[in-house]
Structures are given as C-alpha cells and as structure tokens.
TORNU-476379 format. One line per field, with one value per residue (C-alpha): residue in one letter; x negated, y negated, z. Coordinates in Angstrom, 3 decimals. Each point is the difference from the previous one (the first is absolute). Example, Ala and Ser with C-alpha at 12.3 -4.5 7.8 and 13.67 -1.06 7.14 Angstrom:
% residues 2
rest = (A;S) .
X = (-12.300;-1.370) .
Y = (4.500;-3.440) .
Z = (7.800;-0.660) .
***
This chain:
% residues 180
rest = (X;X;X;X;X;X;X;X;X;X;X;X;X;X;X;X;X;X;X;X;X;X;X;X;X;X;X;X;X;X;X;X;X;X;X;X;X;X;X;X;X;X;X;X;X;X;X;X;X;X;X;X;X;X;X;X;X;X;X;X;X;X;X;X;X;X;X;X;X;X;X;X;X;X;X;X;X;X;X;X;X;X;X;X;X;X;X;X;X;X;X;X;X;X;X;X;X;X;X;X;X;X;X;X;X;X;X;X;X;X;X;X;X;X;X;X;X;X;X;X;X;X;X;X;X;X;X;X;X;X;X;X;X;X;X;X;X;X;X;X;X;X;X;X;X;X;X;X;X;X;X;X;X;X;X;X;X;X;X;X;X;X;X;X;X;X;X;X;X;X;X;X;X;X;X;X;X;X;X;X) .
X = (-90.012;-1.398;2.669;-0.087;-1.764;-2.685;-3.150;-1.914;-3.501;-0.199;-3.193;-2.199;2.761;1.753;4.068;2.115;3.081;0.552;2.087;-1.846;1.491;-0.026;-1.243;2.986;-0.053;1.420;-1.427;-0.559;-3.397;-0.228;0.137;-3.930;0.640;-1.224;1.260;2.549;0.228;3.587;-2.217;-2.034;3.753;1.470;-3.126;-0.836;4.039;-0.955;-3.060;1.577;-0.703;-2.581;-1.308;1.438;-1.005;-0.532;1.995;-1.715;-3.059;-1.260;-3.504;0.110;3.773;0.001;0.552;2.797;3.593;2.390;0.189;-1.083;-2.131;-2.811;-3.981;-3.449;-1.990;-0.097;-1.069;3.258;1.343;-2.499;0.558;3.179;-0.061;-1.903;2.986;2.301;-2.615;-0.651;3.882;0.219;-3.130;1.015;3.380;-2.067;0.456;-1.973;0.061;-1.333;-0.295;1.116;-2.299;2.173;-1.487;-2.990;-1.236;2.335;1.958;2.957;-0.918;-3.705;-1.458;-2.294;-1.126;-3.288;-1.276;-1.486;3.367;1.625;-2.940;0.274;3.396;-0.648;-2.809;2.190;2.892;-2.458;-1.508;3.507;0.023;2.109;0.156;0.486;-0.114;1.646;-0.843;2.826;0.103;3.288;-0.101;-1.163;-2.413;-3.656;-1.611;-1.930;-3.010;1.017;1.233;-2.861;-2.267;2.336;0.183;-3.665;-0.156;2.345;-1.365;-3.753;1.355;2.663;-1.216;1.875;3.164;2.516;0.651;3.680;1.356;2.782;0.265;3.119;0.145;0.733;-2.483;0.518;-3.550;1.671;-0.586;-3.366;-1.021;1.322;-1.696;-3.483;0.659;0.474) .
Y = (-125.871;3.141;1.938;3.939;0.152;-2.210;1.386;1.434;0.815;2.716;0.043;0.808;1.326;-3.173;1.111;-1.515;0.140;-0.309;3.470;3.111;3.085;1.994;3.935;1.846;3.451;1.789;3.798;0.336;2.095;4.163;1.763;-0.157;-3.834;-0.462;-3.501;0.823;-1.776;-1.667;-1.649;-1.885;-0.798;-1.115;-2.221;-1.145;-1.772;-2.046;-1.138;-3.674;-0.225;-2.336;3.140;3.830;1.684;3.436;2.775;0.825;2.605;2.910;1.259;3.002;2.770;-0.630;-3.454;-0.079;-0.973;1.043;2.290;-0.182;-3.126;-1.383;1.331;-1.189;2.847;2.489;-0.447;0.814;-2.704;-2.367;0.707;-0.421;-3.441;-1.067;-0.183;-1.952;-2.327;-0.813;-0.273;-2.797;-1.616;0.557;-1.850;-3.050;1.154;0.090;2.581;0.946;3.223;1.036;2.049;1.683;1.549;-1.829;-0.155;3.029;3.092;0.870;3.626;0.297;-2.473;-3.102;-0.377;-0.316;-3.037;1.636;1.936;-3.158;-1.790;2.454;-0.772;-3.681;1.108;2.146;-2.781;-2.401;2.279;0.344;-4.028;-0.607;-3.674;-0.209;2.329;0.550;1.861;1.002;0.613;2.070;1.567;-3.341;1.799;-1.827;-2.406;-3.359;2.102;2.228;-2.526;-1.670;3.187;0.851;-2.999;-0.573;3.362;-1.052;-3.501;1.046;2.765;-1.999;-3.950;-0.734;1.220;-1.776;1.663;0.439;1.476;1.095;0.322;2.116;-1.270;3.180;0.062;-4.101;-0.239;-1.365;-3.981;0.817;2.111;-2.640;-2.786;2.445;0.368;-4.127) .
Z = (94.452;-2.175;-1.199;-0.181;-3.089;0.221;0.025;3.475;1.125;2.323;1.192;-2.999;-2.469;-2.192;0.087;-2.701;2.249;3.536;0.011;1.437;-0.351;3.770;-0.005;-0.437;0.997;-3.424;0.562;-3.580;-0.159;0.022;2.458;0.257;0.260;-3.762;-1.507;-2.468;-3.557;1.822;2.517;-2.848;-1.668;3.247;0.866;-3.644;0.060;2.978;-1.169;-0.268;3.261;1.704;1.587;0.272;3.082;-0.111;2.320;2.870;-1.742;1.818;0.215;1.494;-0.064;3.906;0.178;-2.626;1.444;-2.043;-3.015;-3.953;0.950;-1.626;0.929;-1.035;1.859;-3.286;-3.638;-1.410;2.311;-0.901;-3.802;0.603;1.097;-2.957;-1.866;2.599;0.610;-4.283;-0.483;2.921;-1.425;-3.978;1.033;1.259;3.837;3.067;2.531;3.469;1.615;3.419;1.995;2.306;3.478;-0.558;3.852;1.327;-1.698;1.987;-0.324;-0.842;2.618;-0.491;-3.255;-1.079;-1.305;-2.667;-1.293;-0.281;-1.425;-2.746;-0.949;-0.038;-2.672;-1.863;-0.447;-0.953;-2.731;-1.159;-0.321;2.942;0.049;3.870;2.883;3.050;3.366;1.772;3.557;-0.355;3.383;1.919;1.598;-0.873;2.386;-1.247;0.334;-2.727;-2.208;0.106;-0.828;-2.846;-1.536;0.574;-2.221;-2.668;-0.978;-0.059;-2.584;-1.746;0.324;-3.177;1.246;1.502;3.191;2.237;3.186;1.383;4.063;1.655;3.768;1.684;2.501;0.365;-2.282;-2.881;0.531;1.159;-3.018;-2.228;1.902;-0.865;-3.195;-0.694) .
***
C-alpha cells in the first residue's frame, strides 16, 4: 500500500507526495484584491506539498465572496501573482489556480466564456502549473461545461485542466459526469 509520501500523478502534473494542500480562503490581498508579498510567503512554506491549490481567484470585483481576496482581472493583480507563483515554484512546488464563478457570478450574471477564458490565459502566463474552473454558485448546465471547457483546452492544450461543481441546482453530478 503507497504511503502518504510516495509519489502521485495527477493527471499530467508528476507529485512527489500524495499530500495536496486544499484552497484556503486567507483574505490576504489589498483592498483592490492585489496578491500581497504574504501570499507568496504563505504559499512558498507549503510548497512540500504534492500539489497547493490556490484560493478560490476572482476575475471580475462582482464575483468575489468575501473581502481582501485574490483577482487576476487587472495588471497590478496579475503582476502581483508573479511573485506568489515564482516563490511556490523556486521552493520546488506545484500549484493550481482556482477560477472562481467561472459559469455564473452571484451578482454580475452568467459569465462570458471569454472573461473566464482570459483568466485561464493569464494564470497560465504566470506559469500556473494547473487550473481549475469553479462552478462556485452550481449554477452551469453540461451544456456550458462543455462549451467552456471546449474553450479552455483549444487555448491551453498543455495545461492540465480541473473543475469544481457546487450542486445547488442538483447539476453537480451531471456537470462532473461532462467534464470526465
């Protein structure tokens, strides 16, 4: 039986451990949801980790849920990042970013496939080893999965490529089953 630090592949990424660390919602950027140099501390001491998920990463001020979290919808965000994402890597660490409202914003309506297309982009460019779309509302359907997704790997093909369903409108299974 493999014991909890044996190595792990995850789809494409090769994990030296079988421990992944779960997004943790730490409100540490400004108040204009800039990344703080904390974040790439707080990150960059987990990096022994098979895999650190990011907190849930907004991409647009609407579809933010609590306060002082992470964006990656400005350039000062995205320069930001570049930091957090070199300490995790520079300490031998992998890391995936959370898309959050990727389908739906709470407040703002559907979102456009192309909004959250260009946060995948962005968190690539920043040399995000993985990436995650989050349907934090649980309101897509399998249609819309498969449309965003569709989006996603003919832009990003190299990247490995996650989801995250909420079941509040009982779609959760079904999205998941979609995304498989």
């Amino acid at each position: 039986m493999p014991s909890l630090f044996d190595p792990l592949k995850i789809g494409a990424i090769d994990a030296p451990n079988r421990i992944v660390m779960a997004p943790l919602t730490r409100g540490r950027a400004t108040r204009d949801f800039v990344p703080t140099p904390v974040m790439a501390d707080y990150y960059a001491q987990r990096a022994s980790a098979g895999l650190i998920i990011s907190e849930a990463t907004g991409i647009s001020v609407e579809g933010l849920g609590w306060p002082y979290a992470p964006g990656l919808w400005t350039p000062a965000q995205v320069e930001a990042w570049k930091p957090v994402v070199a300490a995790v890597h520079g300490a031998g660490g992998r890391c995936e970013v959370v898309v959050a409202v990727a389908w739906d914003c709470p407040f703002d309506g559907r979102t456009p496939t192309a909004r959250a297309l260009s946060v995948v982009e962005r968190a690539v460019a920043l040399g995000a080893d993985a990436v995650c779309l989050a349907d934090t509302i649980g309101t897509a359907s399998p249609a819309r999965v498969t449309e965003l997704l569709a989006a996603v790997g003919r832009a990003v093909p190299h990247v490995p490529l996650g989801a995250h369903f909420h079941d509040t409108r009982g779609m959760g299974i079904a999205n998941a089953l979609t995304a498989a």
